[in-house]
Each structure stands twice: as C-alpha cells, then as structure tokens.
C-alpha positions in Angstrom: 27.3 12.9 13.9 28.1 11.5 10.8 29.9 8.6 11.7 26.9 7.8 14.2 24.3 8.2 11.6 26.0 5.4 9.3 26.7 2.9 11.7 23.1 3.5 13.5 22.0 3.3 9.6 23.6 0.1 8.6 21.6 -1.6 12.2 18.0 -0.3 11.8 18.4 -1.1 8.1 19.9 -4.7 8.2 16.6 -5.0 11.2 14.2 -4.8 7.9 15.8 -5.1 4.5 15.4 -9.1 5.3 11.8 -8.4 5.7 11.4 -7.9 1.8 13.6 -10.3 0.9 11.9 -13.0 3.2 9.9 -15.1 0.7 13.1 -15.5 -1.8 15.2 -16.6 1.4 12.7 -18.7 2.2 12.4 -20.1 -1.2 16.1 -20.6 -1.7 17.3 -22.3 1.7 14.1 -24.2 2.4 13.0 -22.3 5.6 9.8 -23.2 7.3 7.8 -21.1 9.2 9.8 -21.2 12.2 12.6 -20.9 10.9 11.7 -17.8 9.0 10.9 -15.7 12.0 13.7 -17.0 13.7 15.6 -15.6 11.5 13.9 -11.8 12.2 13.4 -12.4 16.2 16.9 -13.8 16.7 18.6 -10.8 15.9 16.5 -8.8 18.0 16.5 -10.9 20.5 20.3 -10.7 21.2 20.0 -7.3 20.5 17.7 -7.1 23.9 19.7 -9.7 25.9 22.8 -8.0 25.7 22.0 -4.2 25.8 22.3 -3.6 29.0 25.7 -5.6 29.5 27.6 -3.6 26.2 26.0 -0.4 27.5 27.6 -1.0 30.7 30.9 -2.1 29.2 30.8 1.4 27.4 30.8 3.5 30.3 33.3 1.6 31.9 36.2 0.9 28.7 34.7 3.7 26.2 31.9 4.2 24.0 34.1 4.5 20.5 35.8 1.6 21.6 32.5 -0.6 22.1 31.3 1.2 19.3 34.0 0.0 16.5 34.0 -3.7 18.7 30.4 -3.9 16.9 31.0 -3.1 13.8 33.8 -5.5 14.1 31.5 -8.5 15.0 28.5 -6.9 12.6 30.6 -7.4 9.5 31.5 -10.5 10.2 27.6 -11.3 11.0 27.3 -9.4 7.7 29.8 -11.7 5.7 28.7 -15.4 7.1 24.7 -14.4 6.6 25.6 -13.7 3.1 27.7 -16.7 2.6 25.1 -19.2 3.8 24.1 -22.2 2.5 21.2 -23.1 5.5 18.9 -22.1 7.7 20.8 -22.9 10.9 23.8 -21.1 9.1 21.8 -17.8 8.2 20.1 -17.8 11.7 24.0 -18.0 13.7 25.0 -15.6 11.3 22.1 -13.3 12.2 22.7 -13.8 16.0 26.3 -12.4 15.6 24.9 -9.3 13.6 22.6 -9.0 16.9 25.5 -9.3 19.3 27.3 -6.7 16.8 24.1 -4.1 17.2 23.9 -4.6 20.6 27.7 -3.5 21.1 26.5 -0.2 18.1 23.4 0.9 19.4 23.7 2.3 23.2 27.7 3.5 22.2 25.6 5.9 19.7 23.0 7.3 22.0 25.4 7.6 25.1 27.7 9.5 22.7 24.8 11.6 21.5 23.6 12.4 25.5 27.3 13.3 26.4 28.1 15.2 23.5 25.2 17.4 22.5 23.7 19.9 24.6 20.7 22.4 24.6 19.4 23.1 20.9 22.0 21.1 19.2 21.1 18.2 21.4 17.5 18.3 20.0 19.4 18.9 16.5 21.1 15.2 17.0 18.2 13.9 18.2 16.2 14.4 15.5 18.8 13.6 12.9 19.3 10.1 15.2 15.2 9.3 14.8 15.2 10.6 11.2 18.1 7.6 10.3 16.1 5.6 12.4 13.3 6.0 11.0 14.4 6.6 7.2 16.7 3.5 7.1 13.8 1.3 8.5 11.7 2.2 5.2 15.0 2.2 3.2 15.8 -1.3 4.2 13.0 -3.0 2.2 13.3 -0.9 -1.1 17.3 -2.3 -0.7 16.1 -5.8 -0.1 14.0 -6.0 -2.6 16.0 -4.9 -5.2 18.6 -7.1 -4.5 16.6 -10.0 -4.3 14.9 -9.2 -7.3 17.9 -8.2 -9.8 21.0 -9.1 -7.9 20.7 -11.8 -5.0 19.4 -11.8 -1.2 22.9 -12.6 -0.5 23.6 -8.7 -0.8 21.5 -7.6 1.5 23.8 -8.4 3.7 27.1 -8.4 1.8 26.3 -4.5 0.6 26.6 -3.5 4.8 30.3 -4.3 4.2 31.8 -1.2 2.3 29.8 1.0 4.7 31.2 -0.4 7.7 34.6 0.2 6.5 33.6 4.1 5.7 32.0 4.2 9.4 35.2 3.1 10.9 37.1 5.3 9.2 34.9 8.4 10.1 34.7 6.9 13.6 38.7 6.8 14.3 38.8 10.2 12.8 36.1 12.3 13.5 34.1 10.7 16.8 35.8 11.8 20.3 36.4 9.0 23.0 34.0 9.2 26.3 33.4 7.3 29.2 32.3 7.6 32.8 35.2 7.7 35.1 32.3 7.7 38.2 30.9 4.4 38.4 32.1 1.2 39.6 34.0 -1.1 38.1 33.3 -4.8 37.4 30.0 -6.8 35.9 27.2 -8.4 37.3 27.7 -12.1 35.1 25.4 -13.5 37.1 22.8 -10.8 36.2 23.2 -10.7 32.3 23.1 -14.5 32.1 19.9 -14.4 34.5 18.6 -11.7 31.8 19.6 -13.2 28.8 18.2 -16.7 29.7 14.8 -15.5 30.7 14.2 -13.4 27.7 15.4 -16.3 25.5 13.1 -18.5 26.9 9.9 -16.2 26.5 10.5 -15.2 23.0 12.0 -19.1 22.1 7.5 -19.9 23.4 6.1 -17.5 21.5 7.6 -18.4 18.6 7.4 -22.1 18.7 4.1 -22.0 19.6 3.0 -22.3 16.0 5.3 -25.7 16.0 5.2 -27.3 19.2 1.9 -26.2 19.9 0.5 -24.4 23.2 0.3 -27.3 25.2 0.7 -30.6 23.8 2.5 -31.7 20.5 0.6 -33.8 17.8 2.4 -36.6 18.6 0.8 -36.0 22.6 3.6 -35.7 24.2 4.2 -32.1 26.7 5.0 -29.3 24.3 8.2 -27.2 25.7 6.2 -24.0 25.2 4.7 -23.7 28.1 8.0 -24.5 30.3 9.7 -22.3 28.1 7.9 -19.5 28.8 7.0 -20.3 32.4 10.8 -20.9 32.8 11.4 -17.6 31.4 9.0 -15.5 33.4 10.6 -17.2 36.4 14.1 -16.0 35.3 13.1 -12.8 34.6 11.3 -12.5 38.4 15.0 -13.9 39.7 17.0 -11.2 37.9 14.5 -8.3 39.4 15.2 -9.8 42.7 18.6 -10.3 42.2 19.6 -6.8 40.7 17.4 -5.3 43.8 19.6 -7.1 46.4 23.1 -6.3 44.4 21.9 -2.7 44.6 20.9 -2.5 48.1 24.1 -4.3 49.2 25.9 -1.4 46.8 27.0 -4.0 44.6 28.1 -3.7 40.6 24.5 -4.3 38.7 23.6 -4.9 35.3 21.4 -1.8 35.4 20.2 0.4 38.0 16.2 -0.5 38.0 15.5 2.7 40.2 15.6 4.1 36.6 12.0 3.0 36.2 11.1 5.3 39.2 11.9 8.1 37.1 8.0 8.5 35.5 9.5 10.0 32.4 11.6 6.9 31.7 9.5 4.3 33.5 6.2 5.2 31.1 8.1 6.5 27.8 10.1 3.0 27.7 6.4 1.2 28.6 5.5 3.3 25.6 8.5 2.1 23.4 7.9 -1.6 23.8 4.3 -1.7 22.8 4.9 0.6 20.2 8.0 -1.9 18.5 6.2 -4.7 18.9 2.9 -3.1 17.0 5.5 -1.5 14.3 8.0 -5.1 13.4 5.3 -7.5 14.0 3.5 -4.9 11.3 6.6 -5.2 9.0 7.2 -8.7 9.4 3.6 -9.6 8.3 2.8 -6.9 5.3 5.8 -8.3 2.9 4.6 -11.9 3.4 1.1 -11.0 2.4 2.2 -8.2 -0.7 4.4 -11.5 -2.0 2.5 -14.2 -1.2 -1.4 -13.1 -2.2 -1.1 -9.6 -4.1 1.2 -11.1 -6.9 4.0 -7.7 -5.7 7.6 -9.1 -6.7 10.2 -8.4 -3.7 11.2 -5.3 -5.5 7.2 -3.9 -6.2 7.3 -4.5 -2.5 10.2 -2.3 -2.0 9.0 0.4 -3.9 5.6 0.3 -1.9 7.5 0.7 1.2 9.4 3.4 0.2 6.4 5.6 0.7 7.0 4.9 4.5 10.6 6.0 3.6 9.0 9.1 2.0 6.7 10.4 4.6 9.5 9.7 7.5 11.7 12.3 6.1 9.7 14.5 5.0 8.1 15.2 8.5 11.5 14.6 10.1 12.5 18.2 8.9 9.6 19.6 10.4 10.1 18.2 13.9 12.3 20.2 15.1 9.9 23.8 13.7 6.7 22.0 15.5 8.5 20.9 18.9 9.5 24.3 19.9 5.7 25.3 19.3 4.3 21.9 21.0 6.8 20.6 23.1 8.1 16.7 22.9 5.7 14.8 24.4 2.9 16.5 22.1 4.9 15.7 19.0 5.4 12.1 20.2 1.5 11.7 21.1 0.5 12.6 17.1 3.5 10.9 15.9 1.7 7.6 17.6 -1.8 8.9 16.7 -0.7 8.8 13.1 0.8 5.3 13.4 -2.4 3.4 14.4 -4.6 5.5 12.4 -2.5 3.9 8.9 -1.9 0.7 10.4 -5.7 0.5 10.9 -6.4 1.9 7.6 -4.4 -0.7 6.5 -7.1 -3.6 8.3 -9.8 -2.1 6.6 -8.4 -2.0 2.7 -6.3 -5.3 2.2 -6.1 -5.8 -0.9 -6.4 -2.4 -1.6 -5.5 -0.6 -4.5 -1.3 0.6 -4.8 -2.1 4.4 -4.4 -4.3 3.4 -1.1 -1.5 1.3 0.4 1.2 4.3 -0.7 -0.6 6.7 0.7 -1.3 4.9 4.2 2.4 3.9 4.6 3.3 7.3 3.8 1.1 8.5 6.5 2.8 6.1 9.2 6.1 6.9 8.1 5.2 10.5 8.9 4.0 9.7 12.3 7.8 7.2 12.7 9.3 10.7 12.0 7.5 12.5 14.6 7.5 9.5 17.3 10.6 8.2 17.1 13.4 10.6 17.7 11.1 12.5 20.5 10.2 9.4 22.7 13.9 8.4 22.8 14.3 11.9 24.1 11.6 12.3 25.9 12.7 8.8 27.8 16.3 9.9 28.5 15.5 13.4 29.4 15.5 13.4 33.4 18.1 10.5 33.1 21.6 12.2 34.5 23.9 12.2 32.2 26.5 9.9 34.2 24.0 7.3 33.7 23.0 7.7 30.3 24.9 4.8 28.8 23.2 2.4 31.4 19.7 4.2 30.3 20.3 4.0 27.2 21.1 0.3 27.0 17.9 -0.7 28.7 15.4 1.9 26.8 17.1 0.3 23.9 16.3 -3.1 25.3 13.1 -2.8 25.8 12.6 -1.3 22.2 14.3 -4.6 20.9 12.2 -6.5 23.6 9.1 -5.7 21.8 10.6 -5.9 18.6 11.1 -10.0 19.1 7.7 -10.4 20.9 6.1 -8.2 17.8 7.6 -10.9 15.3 6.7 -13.8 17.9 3.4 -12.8 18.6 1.9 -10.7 15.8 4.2 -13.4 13.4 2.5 -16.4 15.7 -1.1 -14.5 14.6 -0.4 -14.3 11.1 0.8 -18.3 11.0 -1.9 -19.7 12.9 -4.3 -17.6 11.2 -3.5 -18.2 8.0 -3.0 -22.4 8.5 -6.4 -22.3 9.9 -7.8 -20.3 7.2 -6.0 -22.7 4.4 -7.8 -25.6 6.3 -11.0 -24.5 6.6 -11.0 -23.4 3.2 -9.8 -26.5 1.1 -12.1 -28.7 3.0 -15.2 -26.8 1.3 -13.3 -27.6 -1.9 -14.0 -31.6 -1.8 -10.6 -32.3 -2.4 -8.7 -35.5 -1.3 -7.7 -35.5 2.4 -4.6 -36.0 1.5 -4.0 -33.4 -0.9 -5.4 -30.6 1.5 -2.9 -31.9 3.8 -0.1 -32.3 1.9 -1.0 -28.0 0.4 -1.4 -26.6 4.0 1.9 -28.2 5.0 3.3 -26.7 2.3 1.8 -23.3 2.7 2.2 -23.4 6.5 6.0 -24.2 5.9 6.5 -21.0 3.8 4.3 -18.4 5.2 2.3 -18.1 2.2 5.6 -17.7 -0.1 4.6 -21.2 -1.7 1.3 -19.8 -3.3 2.7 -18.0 -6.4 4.3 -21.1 -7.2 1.1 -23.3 -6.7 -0.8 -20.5 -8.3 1.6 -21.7 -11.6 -0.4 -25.2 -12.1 -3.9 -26.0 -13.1 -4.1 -28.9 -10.4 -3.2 -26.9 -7.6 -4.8 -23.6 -8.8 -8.0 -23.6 -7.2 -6.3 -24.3 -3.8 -3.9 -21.5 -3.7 -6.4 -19.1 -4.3 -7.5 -20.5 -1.5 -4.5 -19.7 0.4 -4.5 -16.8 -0.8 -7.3 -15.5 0.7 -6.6 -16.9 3.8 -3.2 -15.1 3.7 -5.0 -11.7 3.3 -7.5 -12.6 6.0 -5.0 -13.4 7.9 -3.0 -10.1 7.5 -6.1 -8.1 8.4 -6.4 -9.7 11.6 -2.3 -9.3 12.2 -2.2 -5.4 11.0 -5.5 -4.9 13.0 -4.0 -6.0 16.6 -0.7 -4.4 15.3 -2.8 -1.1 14.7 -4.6 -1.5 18.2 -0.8 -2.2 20.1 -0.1 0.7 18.5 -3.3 2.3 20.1 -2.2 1.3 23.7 1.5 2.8 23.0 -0.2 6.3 22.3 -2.4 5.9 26.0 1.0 5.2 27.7 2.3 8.4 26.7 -0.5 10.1 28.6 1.0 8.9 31.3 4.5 10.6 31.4 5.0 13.5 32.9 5.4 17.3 31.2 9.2 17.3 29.8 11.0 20.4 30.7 12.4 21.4 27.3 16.6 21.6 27.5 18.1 24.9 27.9 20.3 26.0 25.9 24.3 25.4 26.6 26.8 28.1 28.2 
C-alpha cells in the first residue's frame, strides 16, 4: 500500500504543482497562452489516450512490471521538464511524464482490486482517494514554494528521489499479479483509432483561442473545426470498430459492454464531468490569485493548502460515515460540497484570504468524500478478471475530462479575459496601437504580464484594467466549473444502490 500511495502521489501531484508555478514558467520560457495550457492538457491528454492500452498490457505481462515501466519513463519526463530551456521542450517533456502516468495509474488500482478484499478493500480505497486527493492540494503549496525560493525547475526535479524510494518499496514489498484468463495480443489498430480522435478533440478546444472557431485573422479556414470534427469521427470509428472485434471474439482495446454495467456506465459519466469542473477550476484560480490579487506563487500555495487541509481531514472520517450511509451517499455530498465552494467561489472574487481559505477547505472536504467512493463505487460490479481493463478506462475518462476542463474552462478564462482587456482599454482613450500592442501582451501570458505592467506609470492605468478583466473573467470560469460540478452530482442519481463488499473468508 505504501509503495502504491507514493507513486500514485508523485502522478496526481506532478498533475497540479505546475498549476502554481504557471505564471513564473510562463514568465521564464516565454509561453503564450497556448502554449501554457498545452503544457497542463498535454499530459492529461496522453494520460487518457493510453490508459486503456497500458491497463491492458498489465493484465497481460504484470501489473508491478507496468508499474515500475512508468516510473521508468516518469523520471525521465521528470528530469527533461526540469532541464528545459523552451516551450516545445517542457511540453515533450511533459508528454513523456503523461505516457509514464498512464503506464502508473491503472497498475495501482488493478493491484488495489486484486489484492484487497471486504473491509480492508474499503481501507485501501480510502487511503488511494485520500493521496489522491491530498497530493492534488499538496502539489501547489510544493510549486509554489519552489518557484518562489528555489526554482520551477524543481517541481519537477524534486519527483526524482521519490521515484527511486517507490521502486525500491515496489521490488520489495508489492506482489506481482496478472490475469492468466484473457487473450493475448493488442488491438493497434484500436489504440491509434483512440488516441488520434481524442488528440484531435482536445488539440480544437484548445487552439480555439489561437486559430479561432472558424476562420483565422488572416481569413483563411481555421483547423479547429476539422480538428474537432475529425476527431469526433475517429472516435465514432473506434466504437464501431471495438464493437465488431468483440462480436467476431477478437482481442479489444477494452470491452465497451462495461458501460452496460449502470454502476460503471453512470459513475464514470459522473467522473468526467466532475474532472473537468475540478482541473479546469485549478487551472484558472492560480492564474487569477497571480495575475490580479498581487498573491506570489508561494501565497498561492499556502491558500491552496486549505484544500489540502479539509481533504484529509474528512478523509479519516469516510470510512466511520460509509458504513452508516453507504458509498453512493457519501459520494453524492462529497459532490454537493464541491459545487457549493466552487460557486462560493463565483460570488466573492476578490474576496478576502480567510473567505477563499475557508471555501477551498470546504471543497477539499467534499474531494475527500467523492473521490475515493466514486472510484469504488464505479469498479464495484466490475469482475475482478476485468478490473485492469476497467480500471484503465474509468481512469481515462477521469483524464478525458481533465484535458477538456483545461481546454474548455481554460478557452473561457482566455477569451474572456482578452475580450474583457479590449473592451476595457478602449473606454481609456488610449492609442489604438498601444491597446493593441497591452492585450497581446496580456493575452499571450494569461494575465501573468499584469504585475509587471502594474510596475510602470505609463502602463499602469491599463493593467488595472486587465486586471479586472482577469477577475471577471475567473468568475465566469469558476461559475461554469461550479455548475459542471452541479451536473456530476445529478449523474450520480443515476447509478444504481451499491451492494456494500462483504467481508473476506
């Protein structure tokens, strides 16, 4: 459990500890907008496209053995993103850390689901959402610090000693499993088909803001719309292609007939809303703190760490209120709680410190109770033979909205904030060419920019400005993120009464 629990730890963590850190990267390697959320979505992305194949490849070859594989490939992620010295060389170096996760995250759960039984099964369970959950807060009090007193670059140098611990308590402690059932080979055909048609949504959403939605300023045909058409298409094919494989008995990439299970089918529709209303929530709030509330990276950490704070604290409850409540119950208020801060959160931007604290503590308690139960909850009727496969696409649909938050609920916060910028300088009477040349440059940066134009008399005036478009901006972004969050909580209502787990003979 241990050795799960830190590498699980060093993935959730390294998902958010750029968050924080965001503005200084930004500042340092000359990132535009694009570029920024690239550099979140990316590794979420691969995450998603390749769950399913290394979850797979786990069942088949051995989930320790896929496990220390990703570890393998997230250091090195780890060590390049670190050493980079560009955009294009952070965001590759990022894409490896995804393909790294991706090869982590469904070794853990399928370990957890073969391993643990009855009480203790709820046990790891709990302790699995709790690291989630903790290390997603954690992350951002790390990042900051480091890119406040130390450098950015550690954020992802630190995951490097860890790793080395978790392989060592991995080759000692963590017993080798795998199912000897299922057939053998890979459906290529079907992960490319996947991969390909997720890329090409989330590559749409996020270069929206760039290319525009339909035509670029230049007038020519912006890719956006081919891009995501393309990728909707792709993503039809590989449901009709995994259908016929299965009715011909043919090796999938994963066994859709999952989704007829209504536990699974509605907990993961559950998931995916909820991840995209949570990142696309943490991608925007550290952007806005930074950028228009004068918090350094590490203020922002500190901030955060009440999320960190009201995570564990319920976490050691769960357990205590399941057994009265059941799962699904505990999941439901864990939600409830969720949009009711993110919502608070709307209504008191700026707000006072002790306001924000006590609102992100308040959704961290509701990550505690959510997030350990829903994954539960969604692998609960699965049978155990299949729980590497389940697990790999629950976790790919978690990921899945993970990207699309950043892409969309990013996309909001851009736009929103460009058009804000505009509208506001041109009621300044400033030169046409001035206002132009601030909103590029506030555009480019996601608001990172303003402190420094906040630092001159000339440009003063328009950066508070900017400023106040940024905060408008992050209402409207937390405000859809708290109403995603909403929908999440009305998809639970859908899934069926969980049987709770007897206990093991």
């Amino acid at each position: 459990m241990a050795a799960i629990a830190l590498g699980v730890s060093l993935v959730i963590m390294d998902a958010t500890i750029v968050n924080v850190a965001l503005p200084v990267v930004i500042d340092d390697l000359s990132l535009n907008a694009t570029q920024a959320q690239w550099m979140n979505a990316v590794y979420a992305l691969v995450f998603a496209a390749l769950m399913l194949t290394f979850g797979r490849l786990a069942d088949l070859y051995g989930r320790k053995l896929l496990f220390l594989l990703g570890m393998g490939l997230f250091g090195i992620g780890s060590l390049v993103a670190g050493s980079a010295t560009g955009p294009a060389m952070l965001i590759g170096a990022r894409l490896v850390q995804g393909i790294g996760a991706a090869a982590i995250l469904p070794s853990t759960l399928s370990t957890l689901n073969a391993l643990f039984f009855g009480r203790e099964r709820g046990i790891a369970f709990a302790i699995y959402g709790s690291t989630i959950g903790g290390m997603a807060a954690v992350g951002p009090l790390v990042g900051g610090w480091l890119a406040t007193d130390v450098s950015w670059r550690w954020a992802f140098w630190l995951n490097l000693p860890f790793l080395v611990l978790a392989v060592i308590l991995t080759l000692t402690a963590m017993p080798e499993t795998r199912d000897t059932t299922i057939q053998r080979g890979l459906d290529l055909v079907g992960t490319a088909l996947a991969s390909a048609g997720l890329a090409g949504i989330v590559f749409g959403l996020i270069e929206a803001s760039e290319y525009g939605w339909w035509k670029q300023d230049s007038g020519s045909i912006s890719p956006v719309p081919i891009a995501l058409v393309g990728g909707t298409l792709l993503v039809g094919v590989f449901v009709w292609w995994e259908r016929r494989r299965e009715q011909r008995n043919q090796v999938v990439l994963t066994h859709l007939g999952l989704f007829g299970i209504r536990s699974f089918r509605y907990g993961a529709i559950a998931a995916l809303i909820v991840a995209l209303g949570e990142f696309g929530m943490l991608f925007a709030l550290p952007l806005v703190l930074q950028g228009a509330m004068s918090y350094s990276a590490l203020g922002t950490g500190w901030l955060i760490l009440s999320l960190a704070a009201g995570t564990f604290v319920m976490s050691g409850a769960v357990p205590q209120i399941t057994n009265k409540i059941g799962q699904t119950a505990v999941v439901r208020i864990g939600l409830g709680l969720e949009a009711v801060a993110i919502l608070g959160l709307a209504a008191v931007l700026p707000g006072k410190p002790w306001q924000l604290a006590l609102l992100l503590f308040v959704y961290g308690a509701g990550v505690g109770m959510a997030t350990a139960q829903l994954t539960s909850v969604i692998l609960s009727q699965v049978p155990v033979a299949r729980s590497g496969e389940a697990s790999g696409l629950q976790t790919t649909v978690r990921q899945l909205g993970s990207a699309l938050g950043v892409a969309l609920l990013g996309g909001l916060l851009i736009t929103s904030l460009t058009t804000g910028t505009e509208d506001g300088l041109a009621k300044t009477g400033m030169p046409a060419s001035v206002q132009s040349r601030i909103v590029d440059v506030v555009h480019g940066s996601v608001g990172a920019a303003i402190p420094s134009l906040e630092k001159s008399p000339q440009t003063a005036p328009a950066a508070k400005v900017a400023s106040d478009a940024l905060i408008s901006a992050a209402r409207a972004t937390t405000g859809v993120a708290g109403g995603v969050l909403m929908l999440g909580l009305l998809a639970t209502f859908m899934i069926p009464k969980v049987p709770e787990p007897a206990e093991a003979t």
